[in-house]
C-alpha angles and dihedrals in degrees: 000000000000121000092243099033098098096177125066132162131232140228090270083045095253123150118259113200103199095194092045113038094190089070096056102110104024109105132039125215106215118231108282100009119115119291096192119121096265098053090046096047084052081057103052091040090062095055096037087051089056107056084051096067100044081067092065109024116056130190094259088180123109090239123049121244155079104013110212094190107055092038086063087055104052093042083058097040100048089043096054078053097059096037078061135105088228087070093055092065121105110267082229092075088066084060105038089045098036124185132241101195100249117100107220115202112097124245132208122264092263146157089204077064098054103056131109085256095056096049091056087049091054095050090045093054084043091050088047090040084058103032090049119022131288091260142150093242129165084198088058101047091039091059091045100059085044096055093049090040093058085040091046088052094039086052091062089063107033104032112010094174090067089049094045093050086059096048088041090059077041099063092034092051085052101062085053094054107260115132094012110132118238122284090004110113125195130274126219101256094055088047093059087032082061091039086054087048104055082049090058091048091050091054087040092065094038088063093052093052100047091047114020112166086061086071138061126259093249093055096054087054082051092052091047098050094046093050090058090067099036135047105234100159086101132064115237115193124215093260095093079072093071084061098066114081129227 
């Protein structure tokens, strides 16, 4: 292999990654197709995209099996991918720019970057990071707000509790002054819609933890790490609304 090839097959046809090693074995290059670098990082994408999104979107249904939802998702997400500048860049850059696993910007301290949605934002940025070279890159964070932006749409039809978990961080993080324009204050009404808000986030995470396998992993992580800032082992009741003043 060449130094800067970075994708091989074996002898079942699988996909061996020879940066990640997590990823050997994932995808499967059918009989006659390409087996150049390119072909064989779209391959591993659509499995590691899946599993992704396993991690956010559950069979809610009473039976396993196919789930329609989350397999809409991931057509529209993965071919956003390929319509992307990212997926014109040279699978060597992967290898020239590798990825550790950590993402390093920083990121406010934030309840908007703690959701379900978030999290799948985060592992998405750190897939494309791997597949296609740690860069600084316009074409990469561009594609990465894309691709949360079409889940975060699809969310509000096929699973609305995840959506309205995330606008729910969005309208708490505003009455703390995140996402307030300059110079701008808050009126009373946003102020008891964030209070709301907060209230809906802590019954959020009562309901995961009283029943975790109805709800995704990343949800759970969301729970967890919510929980950590706020006390929601009580239950609160809305009457602490009436409380906050117009």
């Amino acid at each position: 292999m060449s130094m800067n090839r970075r994708f091989a097959l074996n002898e079942s046809r699988k996909v061996i990654d020879a940066i990640n090693a997590a990823n050997s074995g994932k995808g499967y290059c059918h009989e006659g197709d390409p087996e150049d670098d390119k072909h064989l990082r779209g391959r591993v994408l659509q499995v590691c995209l899946g599993e992704i999104l396993e991690k956010l979107i559950i069979n809610v249904r009473p039976t396993p099996g196919f789930n329609e939802e989350r397999h809409a998702v991931w057509v529209a997400v993965l071919d956003a991918i390929r319509a992307s500048h990212l997926n014109t860049f040279d699978p060597a850059l992967s290898v020239q720019h590798k990825f550790d696993g950590k993402l390093s910007h920083q990121k406010e301290h934030a309840h908007q970057n703690i959701t379900s949605l978030s999290l799948f934002r985060d592992d998405v940025e750190s897939l494309l990071r791997d597949l296609y070279g740690n860069l600084e890159s316009e074409a990469l964070d561009s594609l990465v707000w894309a691709v949360f932006g079409i889940v975060r749409e699809f969310t509000k039809y096929v699973r609305p509790d995840i959506w309205k978990e995330h606008e729910d961080a969005v309208n708490f993080d505003y009455i703390l002054g995140i996402g307030v324009p300059e110079g701008y204050g808050i009126s009373g009404s946003e102020w008891r819609c964030g209070m709301a808000a907060k209230f809906s986030l802590i019954q959020r995470v009562r309901e995961v933890n009283a029943k975790p396998s109805a709800f995704s992993e990343y949800t759970i992580e969301f729970a967890n790490l919510f929980a950590q800032w706020w006390d929601c082992s009580k239950d609160c009741g809305k009457d602490f609304l009436d409380e906050v003043p117009f």
